[in-house]
C-alpha positions as a printed Julia matrix, in Angstrom:
259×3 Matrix{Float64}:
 41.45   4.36  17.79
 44.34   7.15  17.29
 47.22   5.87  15.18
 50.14   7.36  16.14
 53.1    8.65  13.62
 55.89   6.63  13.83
 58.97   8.66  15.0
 61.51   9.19  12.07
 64.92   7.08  13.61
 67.36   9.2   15.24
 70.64  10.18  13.18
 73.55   8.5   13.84
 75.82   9.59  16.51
 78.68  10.78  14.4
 76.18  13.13  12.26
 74.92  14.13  15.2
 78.08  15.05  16.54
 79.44  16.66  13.01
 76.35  18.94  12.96
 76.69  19.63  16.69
 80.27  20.67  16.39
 79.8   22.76  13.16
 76.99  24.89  15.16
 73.68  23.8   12.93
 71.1   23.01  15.47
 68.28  23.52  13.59
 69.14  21.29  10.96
 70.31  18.26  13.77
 66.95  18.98  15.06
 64.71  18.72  11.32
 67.31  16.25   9.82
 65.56  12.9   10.97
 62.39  13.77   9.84
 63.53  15.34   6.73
 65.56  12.5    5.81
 62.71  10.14   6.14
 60.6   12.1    4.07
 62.78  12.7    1.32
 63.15   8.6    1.33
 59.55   8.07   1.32
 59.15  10.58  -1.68
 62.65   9.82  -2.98
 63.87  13.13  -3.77
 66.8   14.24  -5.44
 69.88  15.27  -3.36
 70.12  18.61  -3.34
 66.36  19.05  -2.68
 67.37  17.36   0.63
 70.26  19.9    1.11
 67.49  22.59  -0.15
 65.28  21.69   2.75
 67.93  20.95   5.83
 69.88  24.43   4.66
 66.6   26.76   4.64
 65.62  25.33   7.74
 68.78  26.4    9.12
 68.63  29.96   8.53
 64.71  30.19   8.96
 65.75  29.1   12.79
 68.16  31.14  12.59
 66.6   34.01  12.02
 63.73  33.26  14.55
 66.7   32.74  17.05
 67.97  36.5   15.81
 64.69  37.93  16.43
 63.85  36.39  19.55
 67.24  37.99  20.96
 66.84  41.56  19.45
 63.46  41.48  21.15
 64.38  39.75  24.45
 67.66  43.09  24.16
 64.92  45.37  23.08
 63.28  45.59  26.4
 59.58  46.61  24.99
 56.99  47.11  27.56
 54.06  44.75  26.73
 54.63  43.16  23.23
 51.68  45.27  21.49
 52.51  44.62  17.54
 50.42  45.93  14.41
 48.57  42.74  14.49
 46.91  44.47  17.3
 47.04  47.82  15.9
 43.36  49.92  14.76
 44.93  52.4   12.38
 41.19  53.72  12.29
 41.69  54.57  15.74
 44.49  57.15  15.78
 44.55  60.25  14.83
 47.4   59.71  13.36
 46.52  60.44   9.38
 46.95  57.02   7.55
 49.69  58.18   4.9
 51.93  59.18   7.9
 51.57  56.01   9.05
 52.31  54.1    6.58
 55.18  55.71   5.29
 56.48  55.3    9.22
 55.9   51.7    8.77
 58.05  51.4    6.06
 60.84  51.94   8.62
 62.65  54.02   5.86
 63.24  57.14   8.58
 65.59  54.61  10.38
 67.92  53.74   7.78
 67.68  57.48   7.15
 68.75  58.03  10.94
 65.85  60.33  11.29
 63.9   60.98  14.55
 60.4   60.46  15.33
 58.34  62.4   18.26
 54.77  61.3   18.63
 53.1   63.62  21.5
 49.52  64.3   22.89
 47.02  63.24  25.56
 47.18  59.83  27.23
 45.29  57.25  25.7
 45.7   58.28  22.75
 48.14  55.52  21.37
 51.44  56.76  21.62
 53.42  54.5   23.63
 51.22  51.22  21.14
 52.32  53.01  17.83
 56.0   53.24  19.03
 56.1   49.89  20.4
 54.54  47.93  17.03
 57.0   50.19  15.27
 59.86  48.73  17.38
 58.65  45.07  16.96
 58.6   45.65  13.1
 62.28  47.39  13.17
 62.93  44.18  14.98
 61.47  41.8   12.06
 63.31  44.29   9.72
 66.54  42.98  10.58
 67.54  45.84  13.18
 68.15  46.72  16.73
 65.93  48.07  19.02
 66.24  50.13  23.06
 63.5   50.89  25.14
 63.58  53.54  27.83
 61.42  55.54  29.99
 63.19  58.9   31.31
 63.29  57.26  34.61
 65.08  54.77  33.41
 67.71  56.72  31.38
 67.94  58.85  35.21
 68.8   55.89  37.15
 71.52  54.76  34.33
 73.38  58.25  34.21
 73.07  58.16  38.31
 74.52  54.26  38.45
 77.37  55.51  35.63
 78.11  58.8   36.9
 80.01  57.27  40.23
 82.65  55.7   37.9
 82.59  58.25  35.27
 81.69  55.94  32.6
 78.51  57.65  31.3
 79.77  58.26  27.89
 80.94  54.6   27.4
 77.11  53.52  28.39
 75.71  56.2   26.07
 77.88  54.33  23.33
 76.43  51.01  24.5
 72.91  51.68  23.6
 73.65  53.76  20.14
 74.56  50.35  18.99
 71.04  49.85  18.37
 69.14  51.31  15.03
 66.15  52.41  16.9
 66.37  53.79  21.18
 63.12  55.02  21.74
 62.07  56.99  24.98
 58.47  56.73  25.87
 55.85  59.07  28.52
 58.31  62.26  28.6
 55.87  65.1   30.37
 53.54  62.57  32.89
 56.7   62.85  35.77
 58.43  65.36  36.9
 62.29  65.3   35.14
 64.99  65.1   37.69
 68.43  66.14  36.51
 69.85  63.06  35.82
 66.8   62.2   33.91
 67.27  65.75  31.74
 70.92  65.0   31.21
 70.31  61.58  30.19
 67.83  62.73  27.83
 70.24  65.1   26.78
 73.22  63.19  26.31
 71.45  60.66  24.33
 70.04  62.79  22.0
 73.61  64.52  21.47
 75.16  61.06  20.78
 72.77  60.06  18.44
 72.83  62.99  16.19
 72.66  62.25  12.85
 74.04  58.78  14.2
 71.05  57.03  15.06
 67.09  57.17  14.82
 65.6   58.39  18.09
 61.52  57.83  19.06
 59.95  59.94  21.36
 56.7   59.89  22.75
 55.42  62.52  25.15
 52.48  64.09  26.81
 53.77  67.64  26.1
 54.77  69.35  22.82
 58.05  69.39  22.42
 58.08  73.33  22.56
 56.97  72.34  26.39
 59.68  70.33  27.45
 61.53  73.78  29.09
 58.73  73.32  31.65
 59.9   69.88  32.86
 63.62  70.65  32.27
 66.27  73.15  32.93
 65.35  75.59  29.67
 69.59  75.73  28.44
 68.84  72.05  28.03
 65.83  71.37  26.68
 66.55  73.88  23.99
 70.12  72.09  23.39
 68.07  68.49  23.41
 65.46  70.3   21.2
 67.36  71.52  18.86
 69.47  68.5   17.88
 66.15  65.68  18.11
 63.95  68.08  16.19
 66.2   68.87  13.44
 65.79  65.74  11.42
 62.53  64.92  13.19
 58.85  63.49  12.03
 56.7   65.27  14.64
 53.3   63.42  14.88
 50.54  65.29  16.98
 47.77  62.66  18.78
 44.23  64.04  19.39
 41.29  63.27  20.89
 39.89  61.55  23.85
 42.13  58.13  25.28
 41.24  55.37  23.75
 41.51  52.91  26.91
 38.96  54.88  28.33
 36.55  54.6   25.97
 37.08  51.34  25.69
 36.76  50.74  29.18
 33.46  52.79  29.6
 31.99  50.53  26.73
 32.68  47.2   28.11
 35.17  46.36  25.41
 38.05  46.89  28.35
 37.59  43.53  30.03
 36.37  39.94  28.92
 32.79  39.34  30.18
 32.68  37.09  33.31
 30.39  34.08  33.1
């Protein structure tokens, strides 16, 4: 037979209502059962304080993070948990010294590019998800996307004013440039951001093209313009190989077996 816990008692209504007021939900929510411990094992006051107040900001900061990553607007949550370093052709120094995240705070820019498959759009994203544990803000994009915000801004002229809205982030990456044709709100959007964040802001690029190819998918006045201002202070990382989801796929390691 399963002996249940007993529930710690609830805290009195006027704590409750104190700590509810003064915005500490984390502790209203750990105080009964911390208070019941620290009877039991009769500790000293300010190991009870100890306990409620680090529990405060440890929520806290899971609240923080669970926002930036909620604002970030990553595509399918792949972190370095999931990352095979072995895997990319990415040479292992490079990557480590991009997972130290130092480039941002040195508002550097990053441009990974080369065949599909090849881990790209994975590297960028665990890199954003560990910018995001870091303390800092991250914006996803796809050039389609930045397109349909310049053509939704442009009727009320307020373009620059949403440019400014997503350089409040550390990090905006823009991921798959070269597998779609660029319209020309796509290529001005690409554009524009780039020329706002110069030297402002860390942008991540990921693209199926070398960036001395982008005039083929873009007016050429621009794409030298955009190339000249993300390349200058730019880590340019080169992919090789065959794609990795296909071999993968073609060795059964793609799917979980059926029964």
């Amino acid at each position: 037979m399963t002996t249940r816990t007993p529930q710690p008692p609830p805290l009195p209504d006027d704590l409750e209502e104190l700590l509810r007021r003064m915005r500490l939900p984390h502790i209203r929510r750990c105080a009964p059962e911390v208070i019941a411990t620290a009877r039991a094992q009769r500790w000293e006051p300010a190991e009870v304080l100890r306990v409620l107040f680090a529990e405060e900001v440890a929520g806290r900061e899971r609240s923080s993070i669970a926002t930036r990553q909620a604002a970030a607007g990553f595509p399918a949550g792949k972190t370095f948990e999931a990352w095979d370093p072995k895997l990319s052709s990415i040479p292992k120094p490079t990557q480590q010294a991009l997972r130290t995240l130092e480039w941002i705070g040195r508002k550097e820019n990053l441009v990974v590019c080369g065949p599909s498959g090849t881990g790209k759009t994975m590297f960028l994203e665990a890199l954003g998800h560990a910018a995001v544990h870091a303390g800092r803000r991250v914006a996803w994009f796809t050039l389609e996307s930045l397109g349909v915000l310049v053509r939704r801004h442009r009727a009320d002229d307020t373009v620059t004013r949403a440019m400014t809205r997503i350089l409040k982030a550390d990090l905006v990456v823009v991921d798959d440039i070269g597998l779609l044709s660029v319209g020309p709100d796509a290529a001005e959007g690409l554009y524009r951001l780039v020329d706002a964040a110069y030297e402002k802001r860390s942008i991540a690029v990921s693209s199926n093209l070398h960036p001395s190819g982008f005039d083929e998918i873009m007016p050429k006045t621009l794409a030298t313009a955009t190339l000249d201002r993300l390349l200058h202070h730019a880590h340019l990382c080169a992919t090789q190989g065959d794609s990795i989801r296909l071999a993968q796929a073609t060795s059964g390691k793609g799917v979980t077996p059926l029964d």
